[in-house]
C-alpha positions in Angstrom: 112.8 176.9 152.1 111.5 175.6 148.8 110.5 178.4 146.3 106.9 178.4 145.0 106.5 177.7 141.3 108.5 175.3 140.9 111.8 177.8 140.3 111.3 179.0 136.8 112.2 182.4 136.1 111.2 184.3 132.8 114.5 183.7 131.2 114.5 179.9 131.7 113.1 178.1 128.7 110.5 175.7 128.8 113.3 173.3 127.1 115.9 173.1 129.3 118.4 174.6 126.8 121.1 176.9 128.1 123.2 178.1 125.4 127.0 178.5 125.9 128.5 179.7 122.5 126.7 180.5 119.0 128.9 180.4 115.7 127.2 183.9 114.4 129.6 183.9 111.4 128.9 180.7 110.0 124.9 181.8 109.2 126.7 184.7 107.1 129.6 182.4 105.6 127.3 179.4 104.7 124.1 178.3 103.6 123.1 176.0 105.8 120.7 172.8 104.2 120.4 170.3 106.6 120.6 171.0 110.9 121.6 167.9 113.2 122.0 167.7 116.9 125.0 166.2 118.7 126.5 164.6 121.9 129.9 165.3 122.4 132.4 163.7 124.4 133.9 165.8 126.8 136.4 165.6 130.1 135.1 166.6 133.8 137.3 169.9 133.2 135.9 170.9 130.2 132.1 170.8 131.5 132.9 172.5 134.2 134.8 175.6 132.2 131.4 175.6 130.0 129.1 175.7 132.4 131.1 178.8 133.0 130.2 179.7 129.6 133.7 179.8 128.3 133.4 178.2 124.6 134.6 179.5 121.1 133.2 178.1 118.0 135.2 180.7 116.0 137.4 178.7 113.4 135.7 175.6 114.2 134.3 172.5 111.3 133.0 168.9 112.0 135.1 165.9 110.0 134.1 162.3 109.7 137.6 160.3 110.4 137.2 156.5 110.3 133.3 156.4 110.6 133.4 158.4 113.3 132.5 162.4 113.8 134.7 164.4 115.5 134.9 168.2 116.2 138.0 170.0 115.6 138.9 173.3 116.6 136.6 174.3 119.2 138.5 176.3 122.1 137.2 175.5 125.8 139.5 177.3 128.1 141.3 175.4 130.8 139.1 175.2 134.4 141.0 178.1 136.4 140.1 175.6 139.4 141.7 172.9 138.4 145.3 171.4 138.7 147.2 169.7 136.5 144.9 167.2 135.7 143.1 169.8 133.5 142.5 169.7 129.4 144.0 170.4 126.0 141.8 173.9 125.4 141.9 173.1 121.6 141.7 168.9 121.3 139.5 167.3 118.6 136.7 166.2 120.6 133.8 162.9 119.4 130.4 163.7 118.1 127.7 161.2 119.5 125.4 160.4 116.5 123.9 157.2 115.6 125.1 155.3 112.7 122.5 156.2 109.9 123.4 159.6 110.9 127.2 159.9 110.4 126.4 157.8 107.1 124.0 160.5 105.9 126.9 163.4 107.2 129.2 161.5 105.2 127.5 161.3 101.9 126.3 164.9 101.8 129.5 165.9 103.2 131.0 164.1 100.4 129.2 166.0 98.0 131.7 169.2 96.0 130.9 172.4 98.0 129.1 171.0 101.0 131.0 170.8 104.8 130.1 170.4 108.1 130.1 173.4 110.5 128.9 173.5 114.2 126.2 176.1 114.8 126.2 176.4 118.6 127.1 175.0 121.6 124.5 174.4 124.5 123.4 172.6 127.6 119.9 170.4 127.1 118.5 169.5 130.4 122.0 169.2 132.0 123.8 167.2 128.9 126.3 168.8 126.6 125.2 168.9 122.8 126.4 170.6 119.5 124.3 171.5 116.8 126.1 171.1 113.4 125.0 171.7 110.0 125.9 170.5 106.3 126.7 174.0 105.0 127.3 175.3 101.1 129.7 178.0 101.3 128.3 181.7 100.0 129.9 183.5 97.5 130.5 187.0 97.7 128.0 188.6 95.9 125.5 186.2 97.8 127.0 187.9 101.1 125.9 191.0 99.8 123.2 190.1 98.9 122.1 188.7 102.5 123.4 192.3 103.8 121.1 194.0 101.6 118.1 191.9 102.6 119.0 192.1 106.1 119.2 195.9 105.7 116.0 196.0 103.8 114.0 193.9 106.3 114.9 196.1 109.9 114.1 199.4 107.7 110.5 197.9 106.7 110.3 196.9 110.6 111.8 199.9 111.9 109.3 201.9 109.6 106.1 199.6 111.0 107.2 199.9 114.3 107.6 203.8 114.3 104.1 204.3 112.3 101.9 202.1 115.1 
């Protein structure tokens, strides 16, 4: 039997985007200037290990090699179900952008200071895509700074929330 409602529960999103792995570290390491949204290129294997949700962005950065974008260091664990035709966990993998696109990557990226770092890995209605971002690296006393604001902020809403 068909469920009523059409099947959407309160945690699906109205966008169809399922989330599989978030780079947290990279919105305290960089500043990020300019978000883009990416297809990647992956093997049977490797969808199937992260629709599992089995993804590590840790360590991870985007390159531009030959006019092309490609993702390097992004761990997918083998599929436990598959045999031996299963994938290199850590293999550079394609980024599907459109020309105008890895041209504008490429000039900002070329820029002193600026890089390319993935900001999370996710499934939009059913199709694999990374969201990368040209990034300025923080200094120190910039990290601290974002602590102390961070701090600052949940104290002012910890203090509204406790007064209503």
């Amino acid at each position: 039997m068909a469920k009523k409602g059409g099947g959407k529960t309160k945690d699906s999103k109205a966008d169809g985007i399922q989330v599989v792995a978030r780079n947290r570290r990279a919105r305290f390491e960089f500043d990020l200037l300019e978000k883009v949204e990416a297809g990647i290129v992956l093997k049977g294997t490797e969808v199937k290990s992260l629709r599992n949700g089995k993804a590590s962005l840790e360590e991870s950065y985007a390159g531009l090699d030959r006019g092309e974008a490609w993702l390097y260091g992004v761990d997918i664990p083998e599929y436990v179900e598959a045999n031996r035709m299963n994938h290199t966990p850590k293999r550079p993998r394609k980024l599907l952008l459109h020309r105008k696109e890895i041209d504008r990557l490429k000039t900002k990226a070329s820029e002193k200071g600026l890089t390319i770092v993935p900001l999370q890995l996710y499934f939009k209605n059913g199709i694999a895509k990374v969201e990368i971002a040209i990034a300025r690296g923080r200094k120190l006393h910039d990290k601290r700074e974002a602590i102390k604001s961070r701090e600052t902020k949940r104290d002012i809403n910890r203090a509204l929330r406790d007064r209503s």
